[in-house]
Z-matrix of the N, CA and C atoms (Angstrom, degrees):
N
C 1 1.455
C 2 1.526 1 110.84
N 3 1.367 2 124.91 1 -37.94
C 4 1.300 3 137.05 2 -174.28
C 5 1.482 4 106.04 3 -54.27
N 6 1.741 5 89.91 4 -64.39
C 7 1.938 6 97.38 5 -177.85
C 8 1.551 7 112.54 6 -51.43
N 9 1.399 8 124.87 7 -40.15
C 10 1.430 9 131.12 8 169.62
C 11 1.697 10 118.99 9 -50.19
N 12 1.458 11 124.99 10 -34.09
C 13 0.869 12 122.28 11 -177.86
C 14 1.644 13 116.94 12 -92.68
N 15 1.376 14 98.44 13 -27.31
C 16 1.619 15 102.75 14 170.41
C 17 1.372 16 104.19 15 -75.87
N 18 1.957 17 132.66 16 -35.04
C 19 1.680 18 103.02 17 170.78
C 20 1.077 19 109.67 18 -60.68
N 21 0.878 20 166.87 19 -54.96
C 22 1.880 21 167.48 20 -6.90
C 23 1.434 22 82.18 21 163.68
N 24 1.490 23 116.94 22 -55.98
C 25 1.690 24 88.17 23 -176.17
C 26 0.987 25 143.64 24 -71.12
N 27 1.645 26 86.03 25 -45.63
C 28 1.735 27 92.04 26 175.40
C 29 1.336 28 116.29 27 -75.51
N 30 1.606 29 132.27 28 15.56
C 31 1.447 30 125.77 29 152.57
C 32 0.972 31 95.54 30 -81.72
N 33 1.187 32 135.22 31 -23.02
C 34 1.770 33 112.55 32 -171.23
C 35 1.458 34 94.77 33 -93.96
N 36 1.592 35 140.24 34 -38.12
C 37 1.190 36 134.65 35 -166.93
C 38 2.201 37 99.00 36 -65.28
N 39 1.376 38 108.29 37 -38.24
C 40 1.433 39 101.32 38 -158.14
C 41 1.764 40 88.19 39 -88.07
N 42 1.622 41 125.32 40 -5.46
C 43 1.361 42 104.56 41 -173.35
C 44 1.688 43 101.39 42 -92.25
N 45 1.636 44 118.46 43 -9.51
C 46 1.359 45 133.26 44 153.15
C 47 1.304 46 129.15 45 -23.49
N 48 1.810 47 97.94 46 -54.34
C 49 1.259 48 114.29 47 -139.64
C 50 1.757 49 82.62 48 -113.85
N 51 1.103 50 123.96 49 -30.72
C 52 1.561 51 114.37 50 163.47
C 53 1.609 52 114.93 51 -91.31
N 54 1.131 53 134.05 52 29.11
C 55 1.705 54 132.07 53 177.48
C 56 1.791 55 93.48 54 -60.18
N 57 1.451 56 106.25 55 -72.11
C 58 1.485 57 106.56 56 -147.91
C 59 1.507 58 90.39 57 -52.71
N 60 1.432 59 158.92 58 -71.98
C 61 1.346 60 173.80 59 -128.35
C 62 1.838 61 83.54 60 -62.44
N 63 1.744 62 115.06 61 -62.42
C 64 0.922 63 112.90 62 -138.40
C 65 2.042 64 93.47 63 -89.88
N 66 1.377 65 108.49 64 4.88
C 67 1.399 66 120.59 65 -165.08
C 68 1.828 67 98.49 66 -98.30
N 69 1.514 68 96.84 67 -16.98
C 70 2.044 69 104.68 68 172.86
C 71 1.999 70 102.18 69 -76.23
N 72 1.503 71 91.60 70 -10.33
C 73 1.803 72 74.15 71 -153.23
C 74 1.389 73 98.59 72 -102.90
N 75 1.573 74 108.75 73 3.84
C 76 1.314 75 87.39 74 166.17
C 77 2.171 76 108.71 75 122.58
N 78 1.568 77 91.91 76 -14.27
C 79 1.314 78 100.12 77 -157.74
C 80 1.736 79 96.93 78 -98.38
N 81 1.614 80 113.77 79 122.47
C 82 1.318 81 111.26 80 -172.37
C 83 1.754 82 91.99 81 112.28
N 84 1.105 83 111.15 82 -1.22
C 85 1.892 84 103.42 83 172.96
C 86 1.251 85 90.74 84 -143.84
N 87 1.452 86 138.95 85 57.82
C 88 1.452 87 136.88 86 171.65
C 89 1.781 88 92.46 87 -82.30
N 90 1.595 89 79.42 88 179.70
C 91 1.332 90 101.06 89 153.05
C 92 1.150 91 129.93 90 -73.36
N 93 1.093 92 123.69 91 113.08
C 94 1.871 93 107.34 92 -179.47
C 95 1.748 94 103.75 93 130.49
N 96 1.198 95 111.80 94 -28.70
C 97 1.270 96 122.71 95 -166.76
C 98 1.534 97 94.53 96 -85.84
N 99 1.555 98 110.10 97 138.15
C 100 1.857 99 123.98 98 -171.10
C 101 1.154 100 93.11 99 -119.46
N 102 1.637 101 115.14 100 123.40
C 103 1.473 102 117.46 101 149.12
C 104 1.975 103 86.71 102 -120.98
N 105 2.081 104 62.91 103 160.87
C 106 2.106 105 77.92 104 177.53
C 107 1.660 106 80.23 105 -155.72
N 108 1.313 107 80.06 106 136.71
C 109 2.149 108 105.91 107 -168.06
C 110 1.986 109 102.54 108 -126.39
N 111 1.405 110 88.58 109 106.36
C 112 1.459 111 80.71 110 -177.58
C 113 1.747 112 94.90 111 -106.81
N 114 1.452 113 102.88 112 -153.67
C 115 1.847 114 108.60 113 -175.83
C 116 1.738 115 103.40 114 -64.93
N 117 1.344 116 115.94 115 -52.98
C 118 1.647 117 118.22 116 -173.96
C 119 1.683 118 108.91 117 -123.73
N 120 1.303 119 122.50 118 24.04
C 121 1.196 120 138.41 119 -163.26
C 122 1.472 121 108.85 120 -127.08
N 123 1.515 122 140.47 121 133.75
C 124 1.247 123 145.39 122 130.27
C 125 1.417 124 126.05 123 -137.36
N 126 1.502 125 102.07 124 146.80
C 127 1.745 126 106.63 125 -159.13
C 128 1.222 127 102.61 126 -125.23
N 129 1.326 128 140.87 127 91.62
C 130 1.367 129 123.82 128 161.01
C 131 1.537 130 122.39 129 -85.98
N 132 1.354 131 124.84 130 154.28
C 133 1.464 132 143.43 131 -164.65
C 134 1.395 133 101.72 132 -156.72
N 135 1.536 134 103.26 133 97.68
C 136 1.837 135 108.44 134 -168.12
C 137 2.044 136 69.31 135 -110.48
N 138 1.557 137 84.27 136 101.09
C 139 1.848 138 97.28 137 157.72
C 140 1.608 139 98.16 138 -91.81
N 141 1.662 140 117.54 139 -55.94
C 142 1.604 141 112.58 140 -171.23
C 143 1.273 142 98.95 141 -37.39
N 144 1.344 143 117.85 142 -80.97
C 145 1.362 144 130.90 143 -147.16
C 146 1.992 145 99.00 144 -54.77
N 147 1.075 146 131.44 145 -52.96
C 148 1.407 147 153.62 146 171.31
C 149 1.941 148 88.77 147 -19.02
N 150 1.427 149 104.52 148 -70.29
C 151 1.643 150 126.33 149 -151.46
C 152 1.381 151 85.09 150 -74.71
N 153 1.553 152 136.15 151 -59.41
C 154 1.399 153 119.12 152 -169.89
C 155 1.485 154 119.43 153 -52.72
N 156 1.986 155 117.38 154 -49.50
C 157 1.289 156 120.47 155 -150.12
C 158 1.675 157 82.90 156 -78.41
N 159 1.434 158 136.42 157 -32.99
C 160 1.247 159 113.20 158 166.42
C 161 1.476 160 141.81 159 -62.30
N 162 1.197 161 111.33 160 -11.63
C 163 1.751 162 135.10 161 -176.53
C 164 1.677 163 75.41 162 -84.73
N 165 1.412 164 132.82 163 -89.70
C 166 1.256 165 142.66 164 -161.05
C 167 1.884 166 97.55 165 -25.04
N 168 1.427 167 114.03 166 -44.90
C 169 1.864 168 116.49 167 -133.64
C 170 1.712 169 87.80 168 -94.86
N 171 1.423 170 117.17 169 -19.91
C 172 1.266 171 144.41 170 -171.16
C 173 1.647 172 117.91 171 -74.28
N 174 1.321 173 94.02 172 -62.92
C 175 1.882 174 105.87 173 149.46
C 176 1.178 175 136.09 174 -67.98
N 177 1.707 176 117.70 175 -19.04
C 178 1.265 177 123.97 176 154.58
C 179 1.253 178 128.15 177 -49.02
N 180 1.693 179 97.68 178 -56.57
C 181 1.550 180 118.34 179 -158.92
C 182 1.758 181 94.19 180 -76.85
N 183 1.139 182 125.77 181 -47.11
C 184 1.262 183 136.93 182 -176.99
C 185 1.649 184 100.60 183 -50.17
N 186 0.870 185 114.91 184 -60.93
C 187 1.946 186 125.40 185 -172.38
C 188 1.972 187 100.84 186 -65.91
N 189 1.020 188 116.29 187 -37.52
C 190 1.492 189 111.74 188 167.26
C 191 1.753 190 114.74 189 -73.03
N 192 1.316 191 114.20 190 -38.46
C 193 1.688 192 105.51 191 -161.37
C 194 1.836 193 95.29 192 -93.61
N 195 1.843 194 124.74 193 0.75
C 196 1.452 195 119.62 194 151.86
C 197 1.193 196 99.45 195 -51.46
């Protein structure tokens, strides 16, 4: 469980450290993803982006624990 939680970070620490790179390509403005922009209000709900990086984290994890 330990080793699981230490990869876990540093995918989240190195997916940190690549956002803006990965924010040119498009990822975080899918399809699927809800913003709603009022006068002093904004809501984002990145479902696209949510459903892909899990399809992606899914085939990862799957291809390591073969």
């Amino acid at each position: 469980m330990g080793r699981w939680l230490i990869i876990f970070g540093v995918i989240l620490i190195v997916a940190g450290l690549l956002w803006p790179v990965l924010q040119k390509l498009g990822l975080g403005r899918l399809p699927g993803d809800i913003i709603v922009q009022r006068e002093n209000f904004t809501l984002y709900v990145p479902l696209g982006t949510s459903l892909l990086l899990s399809f992606v984290l899914t085939i990862i994890l799957w291809l390591i624990n073969r």
